[in-house]
N, C-alpha and C positions, 0 to 999 in steps of 0.2 A: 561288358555286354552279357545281357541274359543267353543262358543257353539253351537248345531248343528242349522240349521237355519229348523223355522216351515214346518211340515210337510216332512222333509227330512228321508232317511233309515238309520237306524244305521245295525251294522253285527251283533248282540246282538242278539236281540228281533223279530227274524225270525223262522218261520216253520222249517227250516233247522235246528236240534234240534242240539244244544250244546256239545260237547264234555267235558267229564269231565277233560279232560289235560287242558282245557282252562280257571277252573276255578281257585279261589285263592286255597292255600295250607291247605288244611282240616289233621288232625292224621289219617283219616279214609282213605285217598288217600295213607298213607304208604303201607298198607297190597293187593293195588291192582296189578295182575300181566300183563305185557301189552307185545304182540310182538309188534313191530316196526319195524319190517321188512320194506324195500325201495319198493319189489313188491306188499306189498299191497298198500301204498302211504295213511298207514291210519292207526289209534291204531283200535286193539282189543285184547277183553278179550277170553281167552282158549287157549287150545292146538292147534297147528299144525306143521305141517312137510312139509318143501320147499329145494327145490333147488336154491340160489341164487348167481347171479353171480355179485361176488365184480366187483371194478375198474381196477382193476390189478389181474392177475394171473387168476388158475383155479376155476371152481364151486364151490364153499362150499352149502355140504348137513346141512342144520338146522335139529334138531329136536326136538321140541318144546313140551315133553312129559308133560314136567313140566314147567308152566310161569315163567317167571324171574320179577323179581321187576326192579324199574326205577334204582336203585344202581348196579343191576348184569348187566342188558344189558349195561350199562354207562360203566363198566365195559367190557363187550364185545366188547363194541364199540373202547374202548383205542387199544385190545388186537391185533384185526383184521379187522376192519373199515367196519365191516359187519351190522351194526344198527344207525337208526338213535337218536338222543342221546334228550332224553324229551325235549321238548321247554319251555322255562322259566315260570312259572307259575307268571299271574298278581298279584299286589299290591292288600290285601284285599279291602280297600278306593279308590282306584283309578279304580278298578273295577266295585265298586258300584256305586261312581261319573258317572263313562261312562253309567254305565245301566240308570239311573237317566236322564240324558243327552239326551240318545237315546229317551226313551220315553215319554222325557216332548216334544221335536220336532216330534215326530210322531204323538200325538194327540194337537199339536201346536194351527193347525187351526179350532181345536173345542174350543182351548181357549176362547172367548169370542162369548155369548150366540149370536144365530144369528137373537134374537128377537129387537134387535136393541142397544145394551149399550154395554160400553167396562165396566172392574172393574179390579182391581190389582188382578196378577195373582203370578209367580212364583217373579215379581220384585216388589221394593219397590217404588209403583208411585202409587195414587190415579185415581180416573175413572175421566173425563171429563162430567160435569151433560149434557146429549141429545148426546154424539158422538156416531156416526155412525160406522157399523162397515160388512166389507164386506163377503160377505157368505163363507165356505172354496171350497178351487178349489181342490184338490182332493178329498172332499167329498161327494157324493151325497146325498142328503135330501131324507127319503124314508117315507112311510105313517107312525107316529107318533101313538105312545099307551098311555096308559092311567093306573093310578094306583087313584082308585076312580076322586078325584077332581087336582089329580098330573099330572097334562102334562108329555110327554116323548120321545124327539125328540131322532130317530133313522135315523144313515148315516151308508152309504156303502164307502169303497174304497175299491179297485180291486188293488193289487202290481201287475202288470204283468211280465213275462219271462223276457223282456227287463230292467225294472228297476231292476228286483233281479242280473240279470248278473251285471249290474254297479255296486252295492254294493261294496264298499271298503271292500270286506272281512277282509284282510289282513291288515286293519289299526291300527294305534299305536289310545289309549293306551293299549288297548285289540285285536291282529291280532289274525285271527285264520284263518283255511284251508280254500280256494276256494274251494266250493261244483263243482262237476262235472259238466256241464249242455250239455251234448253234446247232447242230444236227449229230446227231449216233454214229454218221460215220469221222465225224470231225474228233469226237472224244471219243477214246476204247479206255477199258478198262485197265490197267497194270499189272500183271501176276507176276509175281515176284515169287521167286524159292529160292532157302536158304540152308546151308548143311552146316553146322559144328562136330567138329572132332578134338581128341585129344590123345597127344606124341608124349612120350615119356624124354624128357629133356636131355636128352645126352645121347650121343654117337653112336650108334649102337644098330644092328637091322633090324625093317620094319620098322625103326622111326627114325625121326628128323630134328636137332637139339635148332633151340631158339635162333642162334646164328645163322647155322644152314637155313634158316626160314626167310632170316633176311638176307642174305648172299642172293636167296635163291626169288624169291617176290618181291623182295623192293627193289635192291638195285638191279636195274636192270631189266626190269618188268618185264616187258614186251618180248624183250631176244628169250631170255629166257621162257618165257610161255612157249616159245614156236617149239623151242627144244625139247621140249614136251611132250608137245599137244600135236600131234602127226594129221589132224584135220587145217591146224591153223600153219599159213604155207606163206605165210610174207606177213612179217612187222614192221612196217614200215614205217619211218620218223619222219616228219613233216617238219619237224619244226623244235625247239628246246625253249625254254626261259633261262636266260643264265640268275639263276637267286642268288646266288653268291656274294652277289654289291649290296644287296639286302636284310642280308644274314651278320651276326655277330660273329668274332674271331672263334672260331673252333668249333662251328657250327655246319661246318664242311657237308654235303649230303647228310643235311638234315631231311629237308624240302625238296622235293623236283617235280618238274609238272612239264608237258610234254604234249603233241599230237602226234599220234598214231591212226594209220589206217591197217588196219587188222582184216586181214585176208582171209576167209576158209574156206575150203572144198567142202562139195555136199554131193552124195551119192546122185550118179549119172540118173537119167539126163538133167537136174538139176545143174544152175550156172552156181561158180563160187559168188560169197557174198564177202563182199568190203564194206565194216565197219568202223568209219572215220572216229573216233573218240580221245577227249580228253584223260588224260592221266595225271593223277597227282599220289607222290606218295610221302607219307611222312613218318616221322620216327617221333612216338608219344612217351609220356615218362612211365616208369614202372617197366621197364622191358616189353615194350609195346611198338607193334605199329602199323600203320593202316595205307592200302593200296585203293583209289577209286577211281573208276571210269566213267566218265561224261556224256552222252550220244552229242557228236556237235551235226550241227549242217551243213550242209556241201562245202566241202575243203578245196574242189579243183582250182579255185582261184588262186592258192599259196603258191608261189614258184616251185617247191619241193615237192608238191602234192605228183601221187604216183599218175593221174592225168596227163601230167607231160612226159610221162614215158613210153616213151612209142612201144618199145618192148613187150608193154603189160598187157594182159592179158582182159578183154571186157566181162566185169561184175556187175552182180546188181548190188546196191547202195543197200544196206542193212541198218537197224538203231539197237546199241548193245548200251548199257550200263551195269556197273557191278560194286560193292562193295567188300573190301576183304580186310581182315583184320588178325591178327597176330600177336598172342602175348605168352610172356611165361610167369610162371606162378608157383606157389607152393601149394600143393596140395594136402590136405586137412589128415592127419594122421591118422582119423576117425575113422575114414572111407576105405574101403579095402581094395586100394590100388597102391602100387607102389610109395611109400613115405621119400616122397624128393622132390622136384621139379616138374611140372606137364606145359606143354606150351597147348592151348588153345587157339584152333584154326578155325574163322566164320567165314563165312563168304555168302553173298544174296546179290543176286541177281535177276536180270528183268531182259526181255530183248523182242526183235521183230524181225525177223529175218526176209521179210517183205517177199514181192513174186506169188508165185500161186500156194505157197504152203498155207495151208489154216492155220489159225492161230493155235486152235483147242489141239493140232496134231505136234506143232512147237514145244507147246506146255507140257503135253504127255511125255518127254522125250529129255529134258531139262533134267528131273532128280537124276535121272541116271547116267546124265553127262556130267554134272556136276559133282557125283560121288566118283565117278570114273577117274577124276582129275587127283582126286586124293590119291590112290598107288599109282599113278602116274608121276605125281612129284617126285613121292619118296623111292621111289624104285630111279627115276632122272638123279636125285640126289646123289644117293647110293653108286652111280655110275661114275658119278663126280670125284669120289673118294677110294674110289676100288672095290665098292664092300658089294656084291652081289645081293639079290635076293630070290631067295627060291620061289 
């Protein structure tokens, strides 16, 4: 399978939040119940009552008191050709491959650091000692933060109306529905910002060695974030994929992929926002590896979903995605930084925190949460291990 070329859109890892029909087959998708009705031209979850008018013959009244599972409607569907009939749900692996896929070519042209050196990235090729390497074109360079003596380049890119309509929605290995976009308030734009940094690879304060990257981002993703991030106040599991029957012997917590509803507080009178998303993370060659989040659509129908908790407290529904990435490397002898190991931290992110915020007041507020997260880690890390930092 070709792979996607740097910086290109996949239909995965967009605002336009995920459908749960479209993802692989979970035991927990048995018990949901979906109309699929042709006049909505769209699954959901509940009761309703239509009028619909087949291909032949007269009206047929619905009445949807009670949902039907994807078995009863399939069954409807045989009886009177009045439903459309579930679309085939993706290969677990080949789904994961495509997310993998989409987001190593979306953050492509941050691959190689724009301070002047290329290094081996997702392929098996050594750096070139002094090659040059050109700044990204859909990125924009924006003022640069700082985590003590840790640089921390931050870019913008803007997906506009026009690139999200081209989206191959509907491409194989993973199609799924054309979003609407007939009107401006149906498409918005995408702002996406992204920060790189770089840890000097070993144990030491003020930084964080490749291991502790992955102890601390991949496994475990979610619990881990909260432990952190004193805004985010419930990580909630929905649900797991077991890959394991999937996976070759020794291949243990390679793959994991997950729903999560991710809870955060927002300064009063603001309500917290719960954003339901997909998690997948994987472990790439080269000392590598990549963490991504999915925005899905209303989750309350899972039996696990934090909806049936009488306890919880009412949020409003948010759409988060992210992309994060992890590698260590050797650094060129040439550069005057340390001669040994650095591990390279990306991360790019997109979101809508929905309710009355503007968006342009979201966006303002982003670089500086997101470089925030960097001594946030490594100071969380460091607590891990006993080592303080001042």
């Amino acid at each position: 399978m070709a792979l996607p070329l740097a910086g290109s859109l996949g239909n995965l890892i967009r605002l336009e939040p995920l459908p749960l029909d479209r993802l692989p087959h979970h035991p927990a998708f048995d018990e949901i119940k979906y109309d699929r009705s042709p006049a909505n031209g769209k699954y959901s979850n509940g009761t309703t009552k239509k009028t619909i008018p087949p291909e032949n013959g007269p009206k047929l009244d619905v009445i949807e008191d009670q949902p039907r599972s994807d078995n009863e409607l399939d069954q409807e569907t045989t009886r009177q050709g009045s439903f459309t009939p579930a679309p085939e749900r993706p290969d677990l692996l080949v789904f994961i491959e495509e997310v993998i896929n989409q987001a190593t070519a979306f953050v492509g042209e941050l691959t190689p650091l724009t301070r002047g050196v290329t290094r081996p990235d997702w392929q098996d090729q050594e750096p070139e000692p002094g090659s040059k390497v050109d700044p990204p074109k859909r990125w924009t360079t924006k003022a640069p933060k700082k985590f003590k003596k840790t640089p921390i380049d931050i870019y913008k890119r803007t997906v506009t109306k026009p690139e999200l309509i081209g989206v191959a929605w509907d491409a194989k290995p993973v199609p799924r529905r054309t979003p609407q976009f007939e009107d401006k308030e149906s498409c918005k734009n995408e702002t996406w910002f992204a920060r790189v940094s770089e840890h000097t690879d070993v144990i030491e304060q003020d930084t964080v060695n490749y291991n502790e990257f992955l102890d601390g981002l991949k496994v475990e993703h979610a619990l881990h974030e909260q432990e952190y991030t004193p805004e985010l106040v419930d990580a909630h599991q929905v649900l797991a994929w077991d890959i394991a029957p999937a996976m070759t012997a020794g291949e243990s917590g390679v793959l994991t992929m997950s729903i999560h509803e991710m809870t955060h507080k927002l300064p009063f009178p603001l309500s917290p926002r719960t954003f339901p998303v997909l998690i997948i993370t994987a472990i790439m060659p080269r000392s590598a590896f990549i963490v991504v989040q999915i925005p899905l659509a209303d989750v309350s129908s899972l039996p696990m979903s934090r909806a049936h908790i009488t306890s919880a407290p009412p949020t409003v529904p948010g759409i988060y995605a992210s992309i994060e990435r992890c590698q260590s490397w050797h650094r060129l002898a040439s550069i005057d930084v340390h001669d040994g190991r650095t591990v390279e931290w990306l991360m790019a992110t997109a979101s809508d925190a929905k309710g009355v915020l503007p968006g342009w007041l979201q966006a303002s507020a982003i670089p500086g949460a997101i470089s925030k997260d960097v001594g946030r880690f490594i100071e969380w890390v460091a607590s891990t291990r006993g080592v303080e930092t001042d």
